[in-house]
C-alpha positions in Angstrom: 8.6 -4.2 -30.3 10.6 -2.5 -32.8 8.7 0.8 -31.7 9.1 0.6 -28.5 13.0 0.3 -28.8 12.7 3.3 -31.2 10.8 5.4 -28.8 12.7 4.7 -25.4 16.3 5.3 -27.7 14.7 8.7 -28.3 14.0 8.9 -24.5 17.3 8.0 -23.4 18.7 10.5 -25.9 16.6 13.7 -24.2 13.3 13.2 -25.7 11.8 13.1 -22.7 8.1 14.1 -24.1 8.5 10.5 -26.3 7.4 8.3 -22.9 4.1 9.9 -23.2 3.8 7.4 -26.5 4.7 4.2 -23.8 1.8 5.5 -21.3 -0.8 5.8 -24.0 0.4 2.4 -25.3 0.0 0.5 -22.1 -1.8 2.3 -19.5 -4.9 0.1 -20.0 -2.8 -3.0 -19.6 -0.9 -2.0 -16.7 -4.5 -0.8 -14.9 -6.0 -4.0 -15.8 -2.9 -6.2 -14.1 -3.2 -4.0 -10.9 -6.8 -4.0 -10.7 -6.8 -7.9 -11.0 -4.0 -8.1 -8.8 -4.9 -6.1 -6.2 -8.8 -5.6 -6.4 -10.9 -2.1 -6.8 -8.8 0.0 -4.7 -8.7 3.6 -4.9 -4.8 3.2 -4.5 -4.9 1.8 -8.3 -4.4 4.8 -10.1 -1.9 6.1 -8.0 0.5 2.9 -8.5 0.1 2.8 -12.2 1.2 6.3 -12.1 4.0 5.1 -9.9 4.5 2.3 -12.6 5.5 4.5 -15.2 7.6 6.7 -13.2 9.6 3.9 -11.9 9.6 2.9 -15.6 11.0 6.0 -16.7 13.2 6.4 -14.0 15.0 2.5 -14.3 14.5 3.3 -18.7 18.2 3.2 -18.7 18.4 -0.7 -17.1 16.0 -2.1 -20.2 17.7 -3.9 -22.5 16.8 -3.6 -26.3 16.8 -7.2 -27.3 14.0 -8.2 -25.2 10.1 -7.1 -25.2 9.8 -3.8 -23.7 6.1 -5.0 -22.9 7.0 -8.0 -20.6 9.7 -5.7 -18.7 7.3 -3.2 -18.0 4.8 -5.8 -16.9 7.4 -7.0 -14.8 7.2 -3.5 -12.6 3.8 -3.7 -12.7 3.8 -7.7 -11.3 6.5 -6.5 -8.4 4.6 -3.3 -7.5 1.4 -5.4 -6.8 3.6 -7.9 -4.7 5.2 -4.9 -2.8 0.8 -3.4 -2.6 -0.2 -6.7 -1.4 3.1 -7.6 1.1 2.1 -3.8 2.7 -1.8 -4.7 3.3 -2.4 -6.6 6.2 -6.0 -7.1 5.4 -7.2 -9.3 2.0 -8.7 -7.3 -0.9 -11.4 -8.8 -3.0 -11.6 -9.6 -6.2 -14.4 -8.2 -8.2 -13.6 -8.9 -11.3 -15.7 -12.1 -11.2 -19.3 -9.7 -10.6 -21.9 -11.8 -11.8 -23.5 -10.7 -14.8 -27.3 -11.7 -15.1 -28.3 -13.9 -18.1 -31.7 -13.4 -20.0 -33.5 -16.3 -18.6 -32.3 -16.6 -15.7 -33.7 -17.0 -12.4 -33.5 -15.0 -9.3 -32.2 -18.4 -7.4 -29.7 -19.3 -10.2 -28.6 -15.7 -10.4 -28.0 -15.5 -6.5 -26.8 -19.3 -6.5 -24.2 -18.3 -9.6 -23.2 -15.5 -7.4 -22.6 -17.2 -4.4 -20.4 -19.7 -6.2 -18.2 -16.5 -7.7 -17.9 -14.8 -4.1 -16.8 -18.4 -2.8 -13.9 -18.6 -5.4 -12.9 -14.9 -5.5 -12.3 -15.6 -1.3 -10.3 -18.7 -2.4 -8.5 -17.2 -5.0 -7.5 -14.6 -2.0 -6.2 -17.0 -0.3 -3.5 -18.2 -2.9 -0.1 -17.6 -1.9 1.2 -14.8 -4.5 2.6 -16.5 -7.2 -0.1 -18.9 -7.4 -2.5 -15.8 -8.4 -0.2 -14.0 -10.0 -0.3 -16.9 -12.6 -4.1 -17.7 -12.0 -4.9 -14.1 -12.9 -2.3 -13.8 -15.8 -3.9 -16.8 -17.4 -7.4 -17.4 -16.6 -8.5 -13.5 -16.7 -6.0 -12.1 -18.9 -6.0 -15.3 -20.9 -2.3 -15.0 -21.6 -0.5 -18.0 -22.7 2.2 -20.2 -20.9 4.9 -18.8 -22.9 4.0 -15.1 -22.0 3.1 -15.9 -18.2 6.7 -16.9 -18.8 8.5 -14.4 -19.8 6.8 -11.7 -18.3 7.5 -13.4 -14.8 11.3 -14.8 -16.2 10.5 -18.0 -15.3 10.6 -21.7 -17.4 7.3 -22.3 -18.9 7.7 -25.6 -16.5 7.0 -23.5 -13.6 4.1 -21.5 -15.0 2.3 -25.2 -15.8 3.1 -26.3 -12.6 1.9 -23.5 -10.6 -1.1 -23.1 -12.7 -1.6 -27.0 -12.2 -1.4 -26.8 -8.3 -3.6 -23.6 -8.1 -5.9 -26.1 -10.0 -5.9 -29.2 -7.7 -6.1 -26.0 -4.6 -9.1 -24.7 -5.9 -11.0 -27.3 -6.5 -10.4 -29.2 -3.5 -11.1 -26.1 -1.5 -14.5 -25.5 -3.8 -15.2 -29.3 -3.2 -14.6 -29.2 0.3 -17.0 -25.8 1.0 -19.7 -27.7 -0.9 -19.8 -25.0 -3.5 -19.1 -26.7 -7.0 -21.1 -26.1 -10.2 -20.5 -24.8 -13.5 -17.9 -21.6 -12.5 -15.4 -25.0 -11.2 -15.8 -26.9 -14.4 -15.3 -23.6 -16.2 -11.6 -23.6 -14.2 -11.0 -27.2 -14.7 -11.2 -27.3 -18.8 -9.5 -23.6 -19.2 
C-alpha cells in the first residue's frame, strides 16, 4: 500500500507517466471483476480502460490512509452496476464452463454441465448486490473483511447478504430439481 501512495503522490505532483505503474499493477484484477460481473462481453476491455481513466481523472479524491486497491475496486464495482443498470437483457456467466475430468463420462460431463448452466441463470437473477458479494467471494475467494471494505460496508452486511444469496440459491436449485455436488460445493464454501 505504501507504493501505491508513493506512486499516485508522484502523479498528483505531474508525473503523469507514473499511472502506467497502477495499470500494470491491477489491470488483471480489474478485468477479472468486470468479466465476473458482467459476463464475456466484448464491452470488457473498453470499461477497464474507462476504469483507469476515471481513476486517473478522480486520483485527486483518494485519500492516502486507506488501500488504494479497494478504492479502485470500488470504480470498478460501480462501473459494472452502471454496465448492468444500462443492459436491458441478462448476460451469462461463463465463468462456471465445465471442465471435463479424466474419468468421466459423457452423461456426468453433460449432467455436471447442466447443473452449472442452471446456477449461472440463477446467479443472473440475483438482485446486484447479492452477486456482487456472491462473485467477490465464491469466485474471487475474497474474504469477509475485504468484500467489506472494498464495498464500505460492515462485515455484518457482507455475511448477511452472502447468507441470503445462500438460502436463494438453493431453494431455487431445489425447487428446479437440479441439486448435486456444484450445490453442496456452495453450501460448505
Amino acid at each position: 500500500m505504501d507504493n501505491d501512495i508513493e506512486i499516485v503522490e508522484r502523479i498528483l505532483n505531474g508525473d503523469k507517466q507514473a499511472f502506467a505503474q497502477i495499470i500494470d499493477k491491477y489491470k488483471g484484477r480489474v478485468f477479472a471483476l468486470l468479466r465476473r460481473m458482467l459476463g464475456h462481453s466484448p464491452d470488457t476491455q473498453d470499461i477497464a480502460q474507462e476504469v483507469f481513466i476515471k481513476a486517473y481523472n478522480h486520483l485527486n479524491e483518494y485519500t492516502p490512509g486507506h488501500s488504494f486497491s479497494a478504492w479502485l475496486y470500488r470504480i470498478a464495482a460501480n462501473r459494472c452496476i452502471d454496465e448492468l443498470r444500462k443492459r436491458k437483457r441478462r448476460p451469462d456467466i461463463t465463468g462456471f464452463d465445465a471442465e471435463f475430468m479424466q474419468g468421466e463420462t459423457p452423461e456426468t460431463a453433460y449432467l455436471e454441465k447442466e447443473r452449472r448452466q442452471a446456477l449461472e441463470q440463477r446467479i443472473m437473477e440475483l438482485d446486484q448486490s447479492q452477486r456482487t458479494v456472491f462473485v467477490m467471494r465464491y469466485m474471487q475467494h475474497l474474504s469477509y473483511q475485504e468484500i467489506a471494505e472494498r464495498l464500505s460496508v460492515p462485515i455484518s452486511t457482507v455475511q448477511m447478504r452472502l447468507y441470503r444469496v445462500r438460502q436463494k440459491l438453493r431453494e431455487s436449485m431445489s425447487n428446479s430439481g437440479v441439486e448435486g455436488e456444484f450445490i453442496y460445493e456452495v453450501r460448505q464454501s
